[in-house]
Wavefront OBJ file of the C-alpha trace (Angstrom):
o trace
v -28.492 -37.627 3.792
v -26.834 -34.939 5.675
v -28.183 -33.490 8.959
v -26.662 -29.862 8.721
v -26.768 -28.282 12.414
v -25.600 -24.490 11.704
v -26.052 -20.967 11.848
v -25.934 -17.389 9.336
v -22.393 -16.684 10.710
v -19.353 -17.158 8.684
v -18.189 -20.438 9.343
v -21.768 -21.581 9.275
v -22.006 -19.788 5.562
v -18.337 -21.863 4.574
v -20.439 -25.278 4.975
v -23.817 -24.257 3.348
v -22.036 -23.284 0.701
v -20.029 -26.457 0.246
v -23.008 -28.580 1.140
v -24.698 -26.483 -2.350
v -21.663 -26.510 -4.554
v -21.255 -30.214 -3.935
v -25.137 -31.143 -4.462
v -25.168 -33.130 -1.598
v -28.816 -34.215 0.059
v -29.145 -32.146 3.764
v -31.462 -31.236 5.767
v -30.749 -27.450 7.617
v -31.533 -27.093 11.719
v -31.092 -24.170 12.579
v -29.138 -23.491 16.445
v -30.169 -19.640 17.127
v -26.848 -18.383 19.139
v -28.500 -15.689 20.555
v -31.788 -18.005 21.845
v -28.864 -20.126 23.467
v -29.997 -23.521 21.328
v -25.891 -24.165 21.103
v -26.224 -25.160 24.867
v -29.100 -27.719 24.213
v -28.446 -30.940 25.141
v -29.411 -32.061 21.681
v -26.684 -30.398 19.910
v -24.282 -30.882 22.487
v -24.473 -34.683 21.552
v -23.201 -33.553 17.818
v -20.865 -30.585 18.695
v -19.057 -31.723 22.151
v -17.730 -28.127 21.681
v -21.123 -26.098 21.669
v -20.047 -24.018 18.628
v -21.582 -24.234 14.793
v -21.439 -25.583 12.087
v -21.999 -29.355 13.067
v -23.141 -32.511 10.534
v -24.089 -35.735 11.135
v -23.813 -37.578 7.710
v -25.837 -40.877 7.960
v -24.149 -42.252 4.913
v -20.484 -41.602 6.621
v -17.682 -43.818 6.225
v -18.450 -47.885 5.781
v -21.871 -46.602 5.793
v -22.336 -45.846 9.198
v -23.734 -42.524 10.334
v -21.087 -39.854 11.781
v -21.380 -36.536 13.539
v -18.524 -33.992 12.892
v -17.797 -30.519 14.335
v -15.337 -27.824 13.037
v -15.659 -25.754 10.019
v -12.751 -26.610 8.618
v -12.717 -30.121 9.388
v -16.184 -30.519 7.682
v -14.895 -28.712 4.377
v -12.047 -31.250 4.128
v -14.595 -34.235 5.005
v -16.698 -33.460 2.433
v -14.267 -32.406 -0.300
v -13.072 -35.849 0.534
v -16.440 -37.728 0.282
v -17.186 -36.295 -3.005
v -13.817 -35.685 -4.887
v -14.899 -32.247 -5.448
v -12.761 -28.909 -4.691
v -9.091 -30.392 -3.465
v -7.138 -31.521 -5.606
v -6.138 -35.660 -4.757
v -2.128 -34.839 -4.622
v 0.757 -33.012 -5.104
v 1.930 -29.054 -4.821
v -2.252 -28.242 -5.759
v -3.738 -30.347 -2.609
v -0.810 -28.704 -0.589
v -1.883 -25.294 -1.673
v -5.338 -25.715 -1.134
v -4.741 -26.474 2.851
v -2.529 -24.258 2.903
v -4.611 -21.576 2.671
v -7.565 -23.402 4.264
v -5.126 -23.076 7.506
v -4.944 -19.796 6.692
v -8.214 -19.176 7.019
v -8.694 -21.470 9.711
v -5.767 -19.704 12.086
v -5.420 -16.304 10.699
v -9.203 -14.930 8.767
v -11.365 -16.598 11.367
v -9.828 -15.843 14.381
v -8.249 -12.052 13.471
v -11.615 -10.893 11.763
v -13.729 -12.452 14.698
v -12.286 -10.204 17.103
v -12.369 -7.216 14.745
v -16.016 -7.887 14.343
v -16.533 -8.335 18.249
v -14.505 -5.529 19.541
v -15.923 -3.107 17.179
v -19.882 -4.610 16.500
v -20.488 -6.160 19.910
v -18.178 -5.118 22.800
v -20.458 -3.354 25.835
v -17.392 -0.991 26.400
v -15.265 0.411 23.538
v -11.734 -0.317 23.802
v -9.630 1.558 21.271
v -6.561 -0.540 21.442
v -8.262 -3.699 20.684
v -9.891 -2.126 17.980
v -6.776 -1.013 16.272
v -5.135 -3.949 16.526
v -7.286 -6.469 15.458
v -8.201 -3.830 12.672
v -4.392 -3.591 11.632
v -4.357 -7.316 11.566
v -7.431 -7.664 9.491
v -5.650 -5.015 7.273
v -2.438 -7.187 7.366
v -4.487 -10.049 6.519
v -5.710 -8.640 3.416
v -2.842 -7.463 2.027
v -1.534 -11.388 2.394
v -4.539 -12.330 0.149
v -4.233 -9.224 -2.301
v -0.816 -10.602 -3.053
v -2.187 -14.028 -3.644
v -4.839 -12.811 -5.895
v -2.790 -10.531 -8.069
v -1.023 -14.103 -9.686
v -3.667 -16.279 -9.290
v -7.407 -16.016 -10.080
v -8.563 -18.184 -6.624
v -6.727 -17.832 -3.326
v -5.033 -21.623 -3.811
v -4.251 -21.626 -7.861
v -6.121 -21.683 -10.886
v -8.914 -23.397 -9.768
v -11.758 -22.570 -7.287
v -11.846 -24.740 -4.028
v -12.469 -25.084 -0.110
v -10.021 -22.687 0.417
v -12.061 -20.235 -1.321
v -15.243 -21.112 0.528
v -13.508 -20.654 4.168
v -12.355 -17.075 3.548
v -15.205 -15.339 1.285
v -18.191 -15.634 3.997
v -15.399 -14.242 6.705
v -14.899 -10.992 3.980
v -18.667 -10.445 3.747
v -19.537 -7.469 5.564
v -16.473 -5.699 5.441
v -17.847 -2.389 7.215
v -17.782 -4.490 10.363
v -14.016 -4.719 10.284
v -13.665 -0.917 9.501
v -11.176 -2.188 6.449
v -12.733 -1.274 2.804
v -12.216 -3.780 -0.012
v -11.969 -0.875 -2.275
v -8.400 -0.837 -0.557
v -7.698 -4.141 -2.276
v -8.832 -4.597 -5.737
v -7.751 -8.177 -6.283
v -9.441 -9.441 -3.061
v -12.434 -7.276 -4.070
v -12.126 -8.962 -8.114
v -12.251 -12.293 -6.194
v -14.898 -11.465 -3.752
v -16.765 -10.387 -6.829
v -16.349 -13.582 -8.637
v -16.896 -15.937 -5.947
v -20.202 -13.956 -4.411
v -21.833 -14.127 -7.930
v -21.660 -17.960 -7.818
v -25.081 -19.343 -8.360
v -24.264 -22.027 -5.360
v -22.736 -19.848 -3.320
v -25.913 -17.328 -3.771
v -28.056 -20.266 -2.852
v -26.019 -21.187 -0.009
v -26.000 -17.789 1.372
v -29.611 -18.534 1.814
v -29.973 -20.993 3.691
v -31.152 -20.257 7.664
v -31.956 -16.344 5.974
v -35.663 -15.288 6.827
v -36.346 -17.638 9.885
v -37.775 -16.180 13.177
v -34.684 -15.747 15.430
v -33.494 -14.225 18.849
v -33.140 -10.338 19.119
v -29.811 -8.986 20.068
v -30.788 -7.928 23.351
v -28.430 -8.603 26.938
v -29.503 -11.962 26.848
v -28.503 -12.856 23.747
v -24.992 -11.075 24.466
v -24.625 -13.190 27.490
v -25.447 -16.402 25.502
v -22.740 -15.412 22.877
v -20.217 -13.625 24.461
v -20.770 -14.246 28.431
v -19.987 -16.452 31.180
v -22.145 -18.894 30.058
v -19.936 -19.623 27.366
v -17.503 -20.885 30.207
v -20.213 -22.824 32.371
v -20.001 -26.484 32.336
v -22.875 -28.138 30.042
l 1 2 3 4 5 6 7 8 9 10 11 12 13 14 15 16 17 18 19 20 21 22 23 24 25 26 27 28 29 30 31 32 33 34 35 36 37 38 39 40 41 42 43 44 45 46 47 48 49 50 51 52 53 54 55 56 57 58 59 60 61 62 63 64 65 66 67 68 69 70 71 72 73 74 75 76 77 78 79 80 81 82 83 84 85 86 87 88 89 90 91 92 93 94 95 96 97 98 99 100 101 102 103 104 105 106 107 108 109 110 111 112 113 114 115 116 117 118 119 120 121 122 123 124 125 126 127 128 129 130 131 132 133 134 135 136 137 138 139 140 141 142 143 144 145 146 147 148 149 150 151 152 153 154 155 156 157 158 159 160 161 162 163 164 165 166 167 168 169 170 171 172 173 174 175 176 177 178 179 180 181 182 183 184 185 186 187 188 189 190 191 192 193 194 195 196 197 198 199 200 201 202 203 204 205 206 207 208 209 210 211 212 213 214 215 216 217 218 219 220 221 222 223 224 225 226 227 228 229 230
């Protein structure tokens, strides 16, 4: 069983989905960012680094239970414990981090700040804007390359790398970058949001009561409390 400590964001999506796909056993606690539960003392013990997605896994290795933090780290754990979704060896494993790290250096943190400096920032600042826009842009023209030889971002068949990058293109109106502009991304975005698993992991944490998106909130997510010692 899986103790799945996580939130609706994208790398919080990346992990519910993988988590369905794989039909591993979980159970989902939800750690409302804006309500400040990331702080908790609780969840502190499982993510040192106060961010989501955390697990514990109390089947981890030699049977012992094991908390792990890190979006990307979890994919690769899990794709590991199961044998599911990276390839064991060669050029296809290669590929498949690859563009994991590409998600993991270049989606996440590029379309983060698009979404902050254009969705949440208190005081508009158009240079920001425009360049984390232009790199978002730059981004997807990377991926629209990729797609127009292969039919998933790493090869010919669908994997982690897939399930980083398609909850960070959700949305796309909050990077101010159409996928209209990119047909191959948007074929692939197509094909991987129709998944049945990926539909059901989208779910998961969707409905529950949770924080409004008021100045406190802000200051939980984006403010100096972010920078306070816990």
């Amino acid at each position: 069983m899986i103790d799945l400590y996580s939130w609706t964001t994208p790398n919080g999506r990346k992990v519910h989905i993988m988590l369905q796909e794989t039909g591993l056993e979980f159970n989902a606690h939800p750690i409302d960012i804006r309500a400040g539960d990331q702080f908790k003392p609780e969840f502190l013990e499982v993510s040192i680094n106060n961010k989501i997605p955390a697990i514990i896994d109390h089947d981890g290795p030699d049977g012992k239970p094991m908390s792990l933090f890190e979006s990307g780290a979890i994919l690769f754990y899990l794709a590991e414990k199961t044998g599911q979704f990276l390839p064991t060896s060669g050029e296809a494993r290669a590929r498949v981090m690859e563009w994991l790290m590409f998600q993991m250096g270049g989606v996440g943190p590029m379309f983060g700040q698009a979404n902050h400096f254009i969705v949440y920032a208190k005081d508009p600042i158009p240079y920001a804007q425009d360049r984390y826009r232009n790199e978002v842009r730059r981004l997807y023209g990377v991926m629209e390359k990729r797609l127009a030889e292969n039919e998933y971002i790493a090869g010919k068949d669908y994997s982690i790398a897939d399930m980083a990058i398609y909850p960070w293109c959700r949305n796309p109106e909050r990077r101010g970058v159409p996928h209209e502009d990119f047909p191959n991304v948007l074929r692939w975005f197509n094909q991987i949001d129709s998944r049945p698993q990926v539909i059901e992991g989208n779910k998961i944490l969707e409905g529950i009561p949770r924080a409004e998106m008021d100045d406190k909130a802000w200051e939980f997510m984006f403010g100096k409390t972010q920078y306070d010692k816990h």
